[in-house]
PDB file of N, CA, C and O in Angstrom:
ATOM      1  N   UNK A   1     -32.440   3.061 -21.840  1.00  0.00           N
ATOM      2  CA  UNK A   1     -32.897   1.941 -22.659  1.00  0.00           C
ATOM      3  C   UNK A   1     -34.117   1.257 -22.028  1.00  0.00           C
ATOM      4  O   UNK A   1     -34.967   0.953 -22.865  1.00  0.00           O
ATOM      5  N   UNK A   2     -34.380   0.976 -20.908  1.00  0.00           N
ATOM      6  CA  UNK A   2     -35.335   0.555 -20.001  1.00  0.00           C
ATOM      7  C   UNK A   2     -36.582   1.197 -20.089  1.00  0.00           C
ATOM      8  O   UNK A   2     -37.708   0.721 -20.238  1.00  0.00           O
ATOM      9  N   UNK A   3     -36.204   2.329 -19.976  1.00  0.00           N
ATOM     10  CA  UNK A   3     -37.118   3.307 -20.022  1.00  0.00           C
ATOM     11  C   UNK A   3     -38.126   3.693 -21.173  1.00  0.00           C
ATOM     12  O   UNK A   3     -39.286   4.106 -21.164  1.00  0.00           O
ATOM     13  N   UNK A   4     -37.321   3.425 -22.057  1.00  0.00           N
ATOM     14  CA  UNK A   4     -37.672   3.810 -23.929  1.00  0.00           C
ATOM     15  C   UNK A   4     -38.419   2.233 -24.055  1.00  0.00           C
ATOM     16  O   UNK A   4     -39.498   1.938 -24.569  1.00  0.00           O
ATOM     17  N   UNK A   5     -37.384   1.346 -23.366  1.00  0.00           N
ATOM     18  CA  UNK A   5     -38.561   0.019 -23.623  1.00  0.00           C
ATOM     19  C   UNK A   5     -40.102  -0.129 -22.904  1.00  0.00           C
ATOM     20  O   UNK A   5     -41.080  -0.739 -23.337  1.00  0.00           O
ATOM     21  N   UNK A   6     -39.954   0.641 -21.669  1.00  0.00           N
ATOM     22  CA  UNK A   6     -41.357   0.303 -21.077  1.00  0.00           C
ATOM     23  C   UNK A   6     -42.124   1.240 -21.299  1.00  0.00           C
ATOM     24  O   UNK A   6     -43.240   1.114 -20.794  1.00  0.00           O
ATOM     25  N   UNK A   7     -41.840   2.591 -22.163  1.00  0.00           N
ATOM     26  CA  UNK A   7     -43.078   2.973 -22.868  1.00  0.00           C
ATOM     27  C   UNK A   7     -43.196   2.562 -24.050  1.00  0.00           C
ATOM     28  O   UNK A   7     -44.277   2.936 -24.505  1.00  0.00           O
ATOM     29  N   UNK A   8     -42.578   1.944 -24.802  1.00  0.00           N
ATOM     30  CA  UNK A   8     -42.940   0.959 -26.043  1.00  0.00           C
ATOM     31  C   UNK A   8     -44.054   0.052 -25.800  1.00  0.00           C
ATOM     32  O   UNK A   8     -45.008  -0.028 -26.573  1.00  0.00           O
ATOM     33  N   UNK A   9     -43.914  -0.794 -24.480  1.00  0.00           N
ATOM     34  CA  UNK A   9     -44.361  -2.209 -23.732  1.00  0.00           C
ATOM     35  C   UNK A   9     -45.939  -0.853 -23.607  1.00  0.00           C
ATOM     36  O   UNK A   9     -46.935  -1.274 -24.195  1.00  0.00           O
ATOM     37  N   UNK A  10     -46.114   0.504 -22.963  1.00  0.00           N
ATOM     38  CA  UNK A  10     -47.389   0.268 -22.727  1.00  0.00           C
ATOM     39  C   UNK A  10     -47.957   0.996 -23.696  1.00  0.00           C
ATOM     40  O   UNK A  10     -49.167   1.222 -23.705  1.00  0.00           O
ATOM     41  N   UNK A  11     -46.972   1.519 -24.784  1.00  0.00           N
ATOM     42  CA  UNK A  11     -47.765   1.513 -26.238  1.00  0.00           C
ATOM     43  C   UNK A  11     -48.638   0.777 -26.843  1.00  0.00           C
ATOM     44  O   UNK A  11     -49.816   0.989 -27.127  1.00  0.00           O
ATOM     45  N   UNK A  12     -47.839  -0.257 -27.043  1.00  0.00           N
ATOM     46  CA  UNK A  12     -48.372  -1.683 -27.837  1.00  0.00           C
ATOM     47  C   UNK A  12     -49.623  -2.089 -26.556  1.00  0.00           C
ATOM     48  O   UNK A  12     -50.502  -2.914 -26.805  1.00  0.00           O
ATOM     49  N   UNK A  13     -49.554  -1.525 -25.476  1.00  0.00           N
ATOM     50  CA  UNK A  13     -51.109  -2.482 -24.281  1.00  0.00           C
ATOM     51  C   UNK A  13     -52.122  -1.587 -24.542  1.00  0.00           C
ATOM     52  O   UNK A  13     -53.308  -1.908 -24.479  1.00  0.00           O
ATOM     53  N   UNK A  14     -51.655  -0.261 -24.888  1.00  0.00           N
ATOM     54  CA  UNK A  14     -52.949   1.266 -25.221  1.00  0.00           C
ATOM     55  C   UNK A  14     -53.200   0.738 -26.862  1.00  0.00           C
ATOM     56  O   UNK A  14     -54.317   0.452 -27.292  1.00  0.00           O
ATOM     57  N   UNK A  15     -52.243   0.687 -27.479  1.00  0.00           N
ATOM     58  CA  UNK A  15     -53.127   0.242 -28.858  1.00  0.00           C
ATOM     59  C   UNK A  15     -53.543  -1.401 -28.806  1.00  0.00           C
ATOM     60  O   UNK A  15     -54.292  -1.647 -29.752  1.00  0.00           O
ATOM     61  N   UNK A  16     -53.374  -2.141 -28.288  1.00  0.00           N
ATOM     62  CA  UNK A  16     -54.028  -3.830 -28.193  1.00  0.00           C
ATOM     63  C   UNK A  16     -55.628  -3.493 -27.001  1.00  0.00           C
ATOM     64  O   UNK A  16     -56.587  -4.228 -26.766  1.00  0.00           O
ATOM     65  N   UNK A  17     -55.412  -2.563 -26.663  1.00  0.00           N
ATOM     66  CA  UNK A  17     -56.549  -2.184 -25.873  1.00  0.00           C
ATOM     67  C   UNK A  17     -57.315  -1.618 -26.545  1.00  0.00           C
ATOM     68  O   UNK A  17     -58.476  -2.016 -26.445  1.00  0.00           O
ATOM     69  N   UNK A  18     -57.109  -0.739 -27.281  1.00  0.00           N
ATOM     70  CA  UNK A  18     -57.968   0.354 -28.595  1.00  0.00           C
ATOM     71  C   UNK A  18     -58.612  -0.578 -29.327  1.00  0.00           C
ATOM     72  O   UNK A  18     -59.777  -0.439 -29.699  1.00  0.00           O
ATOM     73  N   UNK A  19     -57.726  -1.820 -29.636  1.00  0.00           N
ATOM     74  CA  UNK A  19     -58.140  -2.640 -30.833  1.00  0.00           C
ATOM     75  C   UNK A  19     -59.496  -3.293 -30.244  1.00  0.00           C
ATOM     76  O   UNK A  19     -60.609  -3.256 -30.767  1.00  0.00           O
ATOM     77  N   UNK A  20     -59.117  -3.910 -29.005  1.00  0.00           N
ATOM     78  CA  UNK A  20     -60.297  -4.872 -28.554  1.00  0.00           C
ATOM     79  C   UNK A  20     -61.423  -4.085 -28.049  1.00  0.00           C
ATOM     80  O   UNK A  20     -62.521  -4.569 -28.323  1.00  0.00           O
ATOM     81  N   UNK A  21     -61.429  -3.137 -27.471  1.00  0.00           N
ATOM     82  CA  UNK A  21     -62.242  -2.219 -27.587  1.00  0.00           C
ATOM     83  C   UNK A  21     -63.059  -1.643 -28.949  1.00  0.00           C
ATOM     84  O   UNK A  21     -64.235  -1.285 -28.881  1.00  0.00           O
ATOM     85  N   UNK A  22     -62.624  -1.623 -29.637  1.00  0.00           N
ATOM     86  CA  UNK A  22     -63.579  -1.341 -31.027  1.00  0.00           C
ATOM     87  C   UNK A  22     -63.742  -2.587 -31.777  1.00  0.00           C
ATOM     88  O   UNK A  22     -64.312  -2.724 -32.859  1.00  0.00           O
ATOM     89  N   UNK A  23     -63.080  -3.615 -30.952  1.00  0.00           N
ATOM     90  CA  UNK A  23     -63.588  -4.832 -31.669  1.00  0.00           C
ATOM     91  C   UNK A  23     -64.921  -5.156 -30.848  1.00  0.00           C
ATOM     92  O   UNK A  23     -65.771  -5.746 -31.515  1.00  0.00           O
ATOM     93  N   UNK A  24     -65.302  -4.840 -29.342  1.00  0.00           N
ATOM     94  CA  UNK A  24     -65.817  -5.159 -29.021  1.00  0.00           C
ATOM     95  C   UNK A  24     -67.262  -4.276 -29.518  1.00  0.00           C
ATOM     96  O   UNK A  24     -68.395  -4.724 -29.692  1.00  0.00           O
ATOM     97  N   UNK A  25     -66.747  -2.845 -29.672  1.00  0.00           N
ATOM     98  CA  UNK A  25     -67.624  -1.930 -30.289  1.00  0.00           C
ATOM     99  C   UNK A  25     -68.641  -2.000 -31.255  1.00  0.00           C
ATOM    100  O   UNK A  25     -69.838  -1.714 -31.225  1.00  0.00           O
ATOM    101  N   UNK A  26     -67.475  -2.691 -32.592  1.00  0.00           N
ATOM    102  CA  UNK A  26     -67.963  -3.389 -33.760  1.00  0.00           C
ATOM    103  C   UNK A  26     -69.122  -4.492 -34.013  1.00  0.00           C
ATOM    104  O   UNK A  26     -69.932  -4.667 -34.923  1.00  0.00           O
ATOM    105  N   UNK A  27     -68.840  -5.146 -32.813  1.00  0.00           N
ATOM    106  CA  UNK A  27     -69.382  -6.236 -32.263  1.00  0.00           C
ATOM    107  C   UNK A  27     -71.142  -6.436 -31.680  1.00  0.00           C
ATOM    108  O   UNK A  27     -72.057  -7.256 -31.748  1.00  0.00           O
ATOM    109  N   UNK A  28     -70.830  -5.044 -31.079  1.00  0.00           N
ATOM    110  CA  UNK A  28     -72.280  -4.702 -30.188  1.00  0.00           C
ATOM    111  C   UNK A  28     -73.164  -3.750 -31.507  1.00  0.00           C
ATOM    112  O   UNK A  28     -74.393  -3.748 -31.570  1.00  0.00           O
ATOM    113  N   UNK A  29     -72.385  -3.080 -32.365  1.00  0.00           N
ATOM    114  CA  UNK A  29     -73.309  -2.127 -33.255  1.00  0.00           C
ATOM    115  C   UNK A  29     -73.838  -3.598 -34.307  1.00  0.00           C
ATOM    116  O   UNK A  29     -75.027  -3.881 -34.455  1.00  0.00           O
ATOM    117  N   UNK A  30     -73.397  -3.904 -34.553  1.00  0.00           N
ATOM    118  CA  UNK A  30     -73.542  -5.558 -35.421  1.00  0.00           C
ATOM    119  C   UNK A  30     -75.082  -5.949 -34.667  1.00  0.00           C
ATOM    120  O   UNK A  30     -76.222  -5.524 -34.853  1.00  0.00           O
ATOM    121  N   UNK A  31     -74.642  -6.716 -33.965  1.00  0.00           N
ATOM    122  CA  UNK A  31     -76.027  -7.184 -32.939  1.00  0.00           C
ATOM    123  C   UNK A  31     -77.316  -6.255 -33.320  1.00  0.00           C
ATOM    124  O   UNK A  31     -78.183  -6.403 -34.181  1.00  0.00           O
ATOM    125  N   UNK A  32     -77.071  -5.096 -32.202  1.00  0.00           N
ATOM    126  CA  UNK A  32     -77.887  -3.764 -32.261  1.00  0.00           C
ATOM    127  C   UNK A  32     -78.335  -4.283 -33.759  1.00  0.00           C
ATOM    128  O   UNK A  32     -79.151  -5.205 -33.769  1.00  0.00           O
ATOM    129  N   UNK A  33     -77.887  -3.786 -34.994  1.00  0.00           N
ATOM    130  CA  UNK A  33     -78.349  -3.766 -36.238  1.00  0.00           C
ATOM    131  C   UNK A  33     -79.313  -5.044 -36.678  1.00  0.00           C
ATOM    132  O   UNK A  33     -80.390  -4.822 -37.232  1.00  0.00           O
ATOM    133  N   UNK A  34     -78.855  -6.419 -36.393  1.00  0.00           N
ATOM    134  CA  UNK A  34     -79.453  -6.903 -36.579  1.00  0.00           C
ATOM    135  C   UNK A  34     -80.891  -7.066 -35.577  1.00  0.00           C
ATOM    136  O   UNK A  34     -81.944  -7.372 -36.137  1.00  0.00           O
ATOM    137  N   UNK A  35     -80.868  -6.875 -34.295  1.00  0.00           N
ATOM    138  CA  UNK A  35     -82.062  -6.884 -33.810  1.00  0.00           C
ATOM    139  C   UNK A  35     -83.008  -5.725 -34.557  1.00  0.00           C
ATOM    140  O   UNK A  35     -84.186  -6.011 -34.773  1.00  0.00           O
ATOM    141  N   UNK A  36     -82.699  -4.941 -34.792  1.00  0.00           N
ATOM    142  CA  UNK A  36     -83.198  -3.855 -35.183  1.00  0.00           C
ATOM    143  C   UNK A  36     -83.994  -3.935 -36.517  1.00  0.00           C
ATOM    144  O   UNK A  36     -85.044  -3.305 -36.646  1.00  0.00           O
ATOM    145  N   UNK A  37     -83.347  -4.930 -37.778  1.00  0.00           N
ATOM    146  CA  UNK A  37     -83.776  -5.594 -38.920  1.00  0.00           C
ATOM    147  C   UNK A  37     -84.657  -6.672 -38.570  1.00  0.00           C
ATOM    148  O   UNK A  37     -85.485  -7.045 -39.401  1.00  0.00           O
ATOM    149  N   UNK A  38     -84.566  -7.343 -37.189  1.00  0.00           N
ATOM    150  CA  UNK A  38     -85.454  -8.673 -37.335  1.00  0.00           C
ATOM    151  C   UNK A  38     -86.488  -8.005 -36.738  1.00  0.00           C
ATOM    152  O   UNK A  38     -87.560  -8.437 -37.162  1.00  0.00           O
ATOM    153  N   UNK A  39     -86.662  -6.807 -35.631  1.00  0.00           N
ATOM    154  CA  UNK A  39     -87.960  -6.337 -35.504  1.00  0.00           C
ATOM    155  C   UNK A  39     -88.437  -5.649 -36.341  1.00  0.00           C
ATOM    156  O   UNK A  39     -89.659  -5.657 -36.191  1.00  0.00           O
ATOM    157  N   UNK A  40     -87.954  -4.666 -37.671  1.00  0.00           N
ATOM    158  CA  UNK A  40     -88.527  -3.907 -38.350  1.00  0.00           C
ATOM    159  C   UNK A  40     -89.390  -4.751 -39.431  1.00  0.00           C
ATOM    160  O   UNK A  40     -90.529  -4.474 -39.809  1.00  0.00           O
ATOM    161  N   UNK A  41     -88.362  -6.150 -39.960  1.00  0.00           N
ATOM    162  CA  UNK A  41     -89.272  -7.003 -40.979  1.00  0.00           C
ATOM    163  C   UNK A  41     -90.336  -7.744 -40.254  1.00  0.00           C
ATOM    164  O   UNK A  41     -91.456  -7.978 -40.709  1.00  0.00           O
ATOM    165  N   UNK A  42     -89.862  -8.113 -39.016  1.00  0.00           N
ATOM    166  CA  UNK A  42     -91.097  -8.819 -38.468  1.00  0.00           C
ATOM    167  C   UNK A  42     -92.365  -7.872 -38.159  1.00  0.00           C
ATOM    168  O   UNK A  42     -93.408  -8.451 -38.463  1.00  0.00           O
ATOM    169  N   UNK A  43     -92.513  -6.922 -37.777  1.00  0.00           N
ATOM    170  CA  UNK A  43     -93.858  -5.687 -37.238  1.00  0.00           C
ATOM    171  C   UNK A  43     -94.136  -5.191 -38.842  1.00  0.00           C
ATOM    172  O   UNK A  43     -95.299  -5.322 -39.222  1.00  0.00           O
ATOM    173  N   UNK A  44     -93.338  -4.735 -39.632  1.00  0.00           N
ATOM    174  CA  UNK A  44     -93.740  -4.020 -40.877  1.00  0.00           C
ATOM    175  C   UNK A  44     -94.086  -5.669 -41.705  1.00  0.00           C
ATOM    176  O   UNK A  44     -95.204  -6.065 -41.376  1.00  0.00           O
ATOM    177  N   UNK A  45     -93.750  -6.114 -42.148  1.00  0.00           N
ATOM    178  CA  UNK A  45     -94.069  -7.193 -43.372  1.00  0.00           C
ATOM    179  C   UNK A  45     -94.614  -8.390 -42.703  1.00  0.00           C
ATOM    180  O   UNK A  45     -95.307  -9.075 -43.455  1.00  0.00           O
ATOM    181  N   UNK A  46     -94.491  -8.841 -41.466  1.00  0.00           N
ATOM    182  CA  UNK A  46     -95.062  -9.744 -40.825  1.00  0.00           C
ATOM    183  C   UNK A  46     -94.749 -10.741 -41.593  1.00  0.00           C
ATOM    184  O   UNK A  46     -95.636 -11.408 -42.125  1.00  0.00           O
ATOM    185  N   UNK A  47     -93.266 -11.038 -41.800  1.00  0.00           N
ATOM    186  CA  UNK A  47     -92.402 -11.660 -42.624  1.00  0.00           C
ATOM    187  C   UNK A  47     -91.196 -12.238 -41.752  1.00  0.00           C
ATOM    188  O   UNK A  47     -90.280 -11.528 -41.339  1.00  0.00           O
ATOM    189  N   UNK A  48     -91.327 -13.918 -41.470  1.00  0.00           N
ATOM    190  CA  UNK A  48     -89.980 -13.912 -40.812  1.00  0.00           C
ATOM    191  C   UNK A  48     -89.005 -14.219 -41.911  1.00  0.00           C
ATOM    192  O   UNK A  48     -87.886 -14.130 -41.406  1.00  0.00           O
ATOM    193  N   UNK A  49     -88.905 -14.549 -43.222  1.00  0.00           N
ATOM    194  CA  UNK A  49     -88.166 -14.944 -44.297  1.00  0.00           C
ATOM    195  C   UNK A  49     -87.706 -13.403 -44.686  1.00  0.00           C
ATOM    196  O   UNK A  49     -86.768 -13.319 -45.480  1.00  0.00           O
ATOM    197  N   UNK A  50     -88.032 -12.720 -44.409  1.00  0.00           N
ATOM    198  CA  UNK A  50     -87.867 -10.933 -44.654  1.00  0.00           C
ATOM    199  C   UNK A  50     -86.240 -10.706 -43.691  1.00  0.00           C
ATOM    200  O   UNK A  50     -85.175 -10.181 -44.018  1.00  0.00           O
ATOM    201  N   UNK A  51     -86.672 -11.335 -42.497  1.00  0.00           N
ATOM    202  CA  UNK A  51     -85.728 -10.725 -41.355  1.00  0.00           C
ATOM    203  C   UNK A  51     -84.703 -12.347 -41.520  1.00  0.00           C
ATOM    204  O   UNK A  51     -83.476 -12.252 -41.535  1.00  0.00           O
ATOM    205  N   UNK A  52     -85.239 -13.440 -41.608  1.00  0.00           N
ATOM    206  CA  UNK A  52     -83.623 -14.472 -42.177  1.00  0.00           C
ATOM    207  C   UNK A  52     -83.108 -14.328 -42.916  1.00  0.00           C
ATOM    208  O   UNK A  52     -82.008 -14.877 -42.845  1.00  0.00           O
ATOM    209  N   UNK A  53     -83.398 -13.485 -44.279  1.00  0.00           N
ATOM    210  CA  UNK A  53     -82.652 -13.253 -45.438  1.00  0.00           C
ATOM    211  C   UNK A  53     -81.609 -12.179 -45.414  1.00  0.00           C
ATOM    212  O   UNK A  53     -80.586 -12.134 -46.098  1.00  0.00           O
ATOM    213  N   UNK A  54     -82.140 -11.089 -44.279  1.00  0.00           N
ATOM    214  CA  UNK A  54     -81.669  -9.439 -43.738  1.00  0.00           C
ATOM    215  C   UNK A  54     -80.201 -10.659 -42.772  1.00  0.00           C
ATOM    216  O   UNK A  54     -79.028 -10.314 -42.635  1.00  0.00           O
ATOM    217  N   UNK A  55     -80.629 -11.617 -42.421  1.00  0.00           N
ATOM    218  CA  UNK A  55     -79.458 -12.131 -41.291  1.00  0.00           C
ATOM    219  C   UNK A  55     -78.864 -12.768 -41.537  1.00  0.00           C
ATOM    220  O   UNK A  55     -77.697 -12.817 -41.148  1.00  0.00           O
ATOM    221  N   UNK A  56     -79.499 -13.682 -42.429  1.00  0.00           N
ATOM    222  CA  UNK A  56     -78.070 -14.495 -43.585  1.00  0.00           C
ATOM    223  C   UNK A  56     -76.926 -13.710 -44.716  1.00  0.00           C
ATOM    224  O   UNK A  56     -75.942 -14.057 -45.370  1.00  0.00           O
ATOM    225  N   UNK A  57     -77.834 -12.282 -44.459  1.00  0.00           N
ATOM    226  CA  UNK A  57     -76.745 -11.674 -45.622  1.00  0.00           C
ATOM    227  C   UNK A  57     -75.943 -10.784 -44.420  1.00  0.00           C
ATOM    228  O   UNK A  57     -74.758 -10.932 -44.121  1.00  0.00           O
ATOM    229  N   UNK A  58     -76.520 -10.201 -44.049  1.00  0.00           N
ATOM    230  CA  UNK A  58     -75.585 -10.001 -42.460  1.00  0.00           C
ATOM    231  C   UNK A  58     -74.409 -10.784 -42.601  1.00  0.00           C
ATOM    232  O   UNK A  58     -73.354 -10.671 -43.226  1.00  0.00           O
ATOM    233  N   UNK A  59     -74.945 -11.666 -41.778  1.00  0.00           N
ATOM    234  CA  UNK A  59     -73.902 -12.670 -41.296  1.00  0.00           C
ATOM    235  C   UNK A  59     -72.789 -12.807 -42.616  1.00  0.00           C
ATOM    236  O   UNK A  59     -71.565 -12.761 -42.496  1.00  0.00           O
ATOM    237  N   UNK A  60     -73.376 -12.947 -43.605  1.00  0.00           N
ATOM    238  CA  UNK A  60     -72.335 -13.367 -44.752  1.00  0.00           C
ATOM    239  C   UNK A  60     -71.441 -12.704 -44.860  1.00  0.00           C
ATOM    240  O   UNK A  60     -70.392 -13.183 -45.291  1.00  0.00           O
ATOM    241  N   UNK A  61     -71.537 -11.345 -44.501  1.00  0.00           N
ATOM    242  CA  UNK A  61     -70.261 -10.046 -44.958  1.00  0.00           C
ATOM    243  C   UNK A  61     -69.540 -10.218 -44.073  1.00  0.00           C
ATOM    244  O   UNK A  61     -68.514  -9.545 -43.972  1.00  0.00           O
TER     245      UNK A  61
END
């Protein structure tokens, strides 16, 4: 019984670890993307209302 419980216990720490890990993942491709939109509208359109609109709708989803 001990036994069956403490690989349950480091089940649930490998998947709460998976999670925050691709939360953190999620997190960094997000960023990445948006830097990536505020330099492409800013150098191509020489537009900063180009790259706040790309980040307000970002952000919104």
């Amino acid at each position: 019984m001990a036994k069956q419980l403490s690989s349950i216990t480091s089940l649930a720490e490998d998947l709460g670890y998976s999670i925050r890990e691709r939360k953190l993942y999620i997190n960094s491709v997000q960023q990445l993307y948006i830097v990536v939109n505020l330099i492409y509208c800013v150098s191509i359109n020489f537009s900063l209302n180009c790259a706040l609109l790309r980040f307000g709708l970002l952000t919104a989803i």
